[in-house]
C-alpha positions as CSV (number, residue, x, y, z in Angstrom):
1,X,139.8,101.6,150.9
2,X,139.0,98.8,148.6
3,X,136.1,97.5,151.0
4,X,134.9,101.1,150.6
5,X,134.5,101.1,146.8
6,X,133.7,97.7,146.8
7,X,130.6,98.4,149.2
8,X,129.7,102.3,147.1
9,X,129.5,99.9,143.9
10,X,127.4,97.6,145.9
11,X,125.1,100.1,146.9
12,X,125.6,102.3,143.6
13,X,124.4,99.5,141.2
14,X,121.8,98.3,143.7
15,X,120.2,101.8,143.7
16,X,120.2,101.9,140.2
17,X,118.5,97.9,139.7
18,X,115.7,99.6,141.9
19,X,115.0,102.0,139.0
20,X,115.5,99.9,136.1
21,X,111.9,97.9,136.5
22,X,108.4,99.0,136.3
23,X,107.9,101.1,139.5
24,X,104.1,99.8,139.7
25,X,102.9,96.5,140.5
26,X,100.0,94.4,139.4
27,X,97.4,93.0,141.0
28,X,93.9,91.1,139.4
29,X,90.7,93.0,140.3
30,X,87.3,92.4,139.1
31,X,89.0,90.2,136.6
32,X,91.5,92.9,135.1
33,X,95.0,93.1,135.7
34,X,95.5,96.7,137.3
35,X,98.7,98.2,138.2
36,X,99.0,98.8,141.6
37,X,101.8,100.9,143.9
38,X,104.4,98.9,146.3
39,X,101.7,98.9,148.7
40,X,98.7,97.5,146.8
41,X,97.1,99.9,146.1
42,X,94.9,100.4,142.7
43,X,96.2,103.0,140.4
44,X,93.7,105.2,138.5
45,X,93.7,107.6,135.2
46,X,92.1,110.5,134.6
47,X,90.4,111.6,131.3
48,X,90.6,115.2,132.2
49,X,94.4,114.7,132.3
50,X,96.8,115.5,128.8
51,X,99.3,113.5,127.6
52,X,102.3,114.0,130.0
53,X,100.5,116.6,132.0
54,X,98.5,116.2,135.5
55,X,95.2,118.1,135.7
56,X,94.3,117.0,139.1
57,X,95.9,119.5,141.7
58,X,94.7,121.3,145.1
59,X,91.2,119.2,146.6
60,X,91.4,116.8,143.5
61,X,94.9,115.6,144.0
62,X,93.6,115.5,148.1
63,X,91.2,113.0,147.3
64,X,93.2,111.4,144.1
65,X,96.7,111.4,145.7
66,X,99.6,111.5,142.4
67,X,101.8,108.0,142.3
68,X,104.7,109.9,143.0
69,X,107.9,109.1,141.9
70,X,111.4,109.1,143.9
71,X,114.3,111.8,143.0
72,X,116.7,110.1,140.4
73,X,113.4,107.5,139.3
74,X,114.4,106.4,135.5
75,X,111.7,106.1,132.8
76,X,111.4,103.2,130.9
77,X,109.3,101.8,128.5
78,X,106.0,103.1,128.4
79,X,106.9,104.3,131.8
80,X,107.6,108.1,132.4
81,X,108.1,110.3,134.8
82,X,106.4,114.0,134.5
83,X,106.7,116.8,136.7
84,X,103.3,118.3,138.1
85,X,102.4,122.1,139.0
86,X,103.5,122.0,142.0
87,X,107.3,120.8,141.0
88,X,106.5,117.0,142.6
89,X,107.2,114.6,140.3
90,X,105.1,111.7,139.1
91,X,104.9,108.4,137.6
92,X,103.1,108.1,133.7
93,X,102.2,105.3,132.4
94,X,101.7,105.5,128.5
95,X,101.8,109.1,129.1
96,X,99.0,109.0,131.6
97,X,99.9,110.2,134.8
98,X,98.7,107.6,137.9
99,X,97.0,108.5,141.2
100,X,95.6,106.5,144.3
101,X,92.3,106.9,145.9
102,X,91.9,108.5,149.5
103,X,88.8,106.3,149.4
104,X,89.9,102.9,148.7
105,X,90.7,101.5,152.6
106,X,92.8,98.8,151.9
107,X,95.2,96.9,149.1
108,X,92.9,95.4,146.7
109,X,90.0,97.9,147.3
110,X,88.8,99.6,143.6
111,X,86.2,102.3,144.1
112,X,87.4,104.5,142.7
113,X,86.6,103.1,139.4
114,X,84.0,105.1,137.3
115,X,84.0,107.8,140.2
116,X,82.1,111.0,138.0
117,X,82.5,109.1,134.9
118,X,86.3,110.5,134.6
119,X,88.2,107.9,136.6
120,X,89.7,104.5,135.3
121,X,91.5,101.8,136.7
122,X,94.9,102.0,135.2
123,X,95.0,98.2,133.5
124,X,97.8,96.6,132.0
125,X,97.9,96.5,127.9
């Protein structure tokens, strides 16, 4: 019984560490530090989003996939977690919800950047 607790506090706390840091990365492109996802790639804004609130759904969210955030993910910080249209959650960051770009091919890639004048890398402040 004991190694049972002992191993459900174990994983319990570690679960919980997991959600305590920033759930982005960063990464320098173009000069800029950028926050990235776990797998390198850039994170964007949109300027046609609100505060807290995602306007990029159906064919836009397609091509600018949200930076979604796990069941139980804890904001912190400047870091927030909104819930979209569609009931997915989402990762904010300074209340600006963060996607991916379907057309960047690889970690480090950025063109997304400036796509239709509405698109940002999401840098670090």
């Amino acid at each position: 019984m004991k190694i049972a607790v002992t191993a459900l506090t174990t994983l319990f706390l570690g679960m919980a560490g997991a959600y305590a840091a920033e759930p982005a990365q960063t990464a320098t492109i173009g000069g800029q530090t950028v926050y990235t996802d776990a797998r390198g790639m850039t994170l964007y804004t949109f300027d046609r989003d609100e505060a807290g609130k995602s306007n990029c759904d159906g064919d836009c969210a397609t091509r600018w996939p949200p930076f979604a955030a796990e069941a139980g993910a804890t904001p912190e910080g400047d870091w927030t977690v909104i819930t979209r249209s569609d009931g997915t959650m989402m990762w904010a960051y300074k209340g600006k919800p963060l996607y991916t770009y379907a057309g960047d091919a690889k970690a480090g890639d950025a063109t997304g950047d400036g796509v239709g004048g509405v698109w940002h890398l999401a840098t670090v402040e």
